[in-house]
N, C-alpha and C positions, 0 to 999 in steps of 0.2 A: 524471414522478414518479421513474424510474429517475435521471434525470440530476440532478435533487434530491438524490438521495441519495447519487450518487456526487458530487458535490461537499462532502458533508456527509462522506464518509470522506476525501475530500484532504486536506481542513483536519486532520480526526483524524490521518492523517500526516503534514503538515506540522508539525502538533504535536511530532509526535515526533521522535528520533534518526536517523530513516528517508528526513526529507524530502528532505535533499541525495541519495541515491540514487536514491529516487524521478524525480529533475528529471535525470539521467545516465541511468535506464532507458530515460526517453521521448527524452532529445535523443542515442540511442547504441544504442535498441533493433537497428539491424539489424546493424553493428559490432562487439558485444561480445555474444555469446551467452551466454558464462560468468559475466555481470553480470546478462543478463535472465533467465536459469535462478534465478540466489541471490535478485534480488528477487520473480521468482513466489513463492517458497517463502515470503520475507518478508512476503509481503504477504497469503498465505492464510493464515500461523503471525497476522498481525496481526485481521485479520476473525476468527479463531479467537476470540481473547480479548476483540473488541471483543463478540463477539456473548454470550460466557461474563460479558462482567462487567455486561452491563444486563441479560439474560434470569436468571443463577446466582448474582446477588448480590443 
């Protein structure tokens, strides 16, 4: 179920403006920590609103 639904939030950012960072988090995670700091933050600023706009709208 988990994995269900994390695939169902990739496609949500693939969707978006996000994905090409997305795809350098994973292939650059241990590399570049200054990238994988900005996209944690990206990506919990995104679950923020994904979860605001189906539960608050």
């Amino acid at each position: 179920m988990f994995v269900h639904l994390f695939y169902i939030y990739v496609c949500y950012v693939f969707n978006s403006s996000l994905g090409v960072l997305l795809c350098l988090y994973y292939l650059n995670t241990s590399k570049f920590p200054v990238i994988k700091y900005l996209i944690n933050i990206s990506v919990l600023y995104i679950t923020y609103l994904l979860i605001y706009v189906r539960f608050c709208s």
